[in-house]
C-alpha positions as CSV (number, residue, x, y, z in Angstrom):
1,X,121.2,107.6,59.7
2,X,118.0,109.7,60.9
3,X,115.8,108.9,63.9
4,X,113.8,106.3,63.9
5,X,110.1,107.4,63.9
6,X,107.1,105.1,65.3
7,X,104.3,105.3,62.4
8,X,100.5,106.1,63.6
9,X,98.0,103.2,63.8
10,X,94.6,103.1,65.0
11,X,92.3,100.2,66.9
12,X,89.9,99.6,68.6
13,X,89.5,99.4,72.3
14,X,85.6,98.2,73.2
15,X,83.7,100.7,71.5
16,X,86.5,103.6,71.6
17,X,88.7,104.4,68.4
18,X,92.0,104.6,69.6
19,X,94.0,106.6,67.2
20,X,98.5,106.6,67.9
21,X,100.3,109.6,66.7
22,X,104.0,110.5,67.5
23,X,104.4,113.1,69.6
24,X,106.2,115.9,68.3
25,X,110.3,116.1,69.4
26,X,109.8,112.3,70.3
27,X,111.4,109.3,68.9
28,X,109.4,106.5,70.2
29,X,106.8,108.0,72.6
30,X,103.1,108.0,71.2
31,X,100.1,109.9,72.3
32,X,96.4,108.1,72.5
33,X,93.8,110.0,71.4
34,X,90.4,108.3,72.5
35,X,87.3,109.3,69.9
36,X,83.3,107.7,70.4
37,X,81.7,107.9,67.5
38,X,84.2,110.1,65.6
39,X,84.0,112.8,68.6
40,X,87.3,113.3,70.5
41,X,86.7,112.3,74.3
42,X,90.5,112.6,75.3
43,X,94.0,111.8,75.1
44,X,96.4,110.2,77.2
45,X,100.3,109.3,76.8
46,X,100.2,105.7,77.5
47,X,97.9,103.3,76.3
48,X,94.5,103.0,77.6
49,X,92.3,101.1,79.2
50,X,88.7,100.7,78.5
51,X,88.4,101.9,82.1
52,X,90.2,105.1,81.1
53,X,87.9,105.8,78.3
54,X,84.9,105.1,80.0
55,X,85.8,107.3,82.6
56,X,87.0,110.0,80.0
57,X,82.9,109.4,78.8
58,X,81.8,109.8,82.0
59,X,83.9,111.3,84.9
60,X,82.3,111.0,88.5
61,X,80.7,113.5,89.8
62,X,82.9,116.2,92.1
63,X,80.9,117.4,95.2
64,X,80.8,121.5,95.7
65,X,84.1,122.6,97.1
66,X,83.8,123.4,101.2
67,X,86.0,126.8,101.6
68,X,88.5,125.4,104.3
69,X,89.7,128.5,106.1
70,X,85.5,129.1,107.3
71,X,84.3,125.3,107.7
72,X,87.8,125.2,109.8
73,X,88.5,126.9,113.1
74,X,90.6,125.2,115.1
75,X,91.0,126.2,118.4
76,X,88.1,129.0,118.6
77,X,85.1,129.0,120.2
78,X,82.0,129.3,118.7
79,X,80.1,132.3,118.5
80,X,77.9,132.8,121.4
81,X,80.0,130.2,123.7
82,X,80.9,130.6,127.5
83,X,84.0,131.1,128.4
84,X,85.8,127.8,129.6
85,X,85.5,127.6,133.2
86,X,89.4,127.4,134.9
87,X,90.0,123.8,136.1
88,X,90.3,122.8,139.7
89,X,93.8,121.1,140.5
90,X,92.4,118.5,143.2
91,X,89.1,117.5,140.7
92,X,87.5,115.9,143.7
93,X,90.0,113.6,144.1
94,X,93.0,113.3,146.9
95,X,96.2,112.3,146.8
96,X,97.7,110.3,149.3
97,X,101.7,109.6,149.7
98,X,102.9,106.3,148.7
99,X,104.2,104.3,151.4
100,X,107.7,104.2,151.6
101,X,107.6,100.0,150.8
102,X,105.8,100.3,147.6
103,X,107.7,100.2,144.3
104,X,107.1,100.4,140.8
105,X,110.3,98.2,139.3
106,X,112.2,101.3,138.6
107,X,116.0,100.9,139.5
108,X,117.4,105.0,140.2
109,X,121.1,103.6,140.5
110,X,123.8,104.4,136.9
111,X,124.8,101.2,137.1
112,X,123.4,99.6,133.5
């Protein structure tokens, strides 16, 4: 009693040829090999999509890589900058002392 083999096939997906092979060392699993116009586009493992093949046609368009370490500084100034001027503790603003009547709903005893 051997392994059982799934045979190739080949259909059609839109305009793509989809064309199912075994893959090698497997038993059941296939892999998709996409073809437009008899030139080979792709392949995937599972079956696809006209989606997927139109987007194995066409991918999108990646923008230029920005190198992270330079576009990124956190943390540093920028060339040229002043240094940061220290910050007053009282910003214009006093503080006054609560009168001893005011409370905020907190409870300071243990008993919960």
């Amino acid at each position: 009693m051997g392994i059982p083999v799934v045979e190739q096939r080949r259909f059609m997906v839109g305009k793509y040829e989809i064309v199912a092979r075994p893959i090698p060392g497997s038993a059941h699993m296939l892999r998709y090999a996409i073809l437009l116009g008899g030139k080979h586009i792709g392949a995937m493992a599972s079956v696809p999509t006209e989606s997927d093949c139109r987007f194995l046609e066409k991918p999108p368009v990646i923008p230029p890589l920005k190198i992270f370490s330079v576009t990124n500084r956190p943390g540093r100034p920028k060339k040229g900058s002043r240094p940061p001027q220290p910050a007053d503790s009282s910003n214009g603003m006093r503080r006054e002392p609560l009168p001893p009547d005011v409370s905020f709903g907190m409870r300071l005893s243990d008993d919960r």
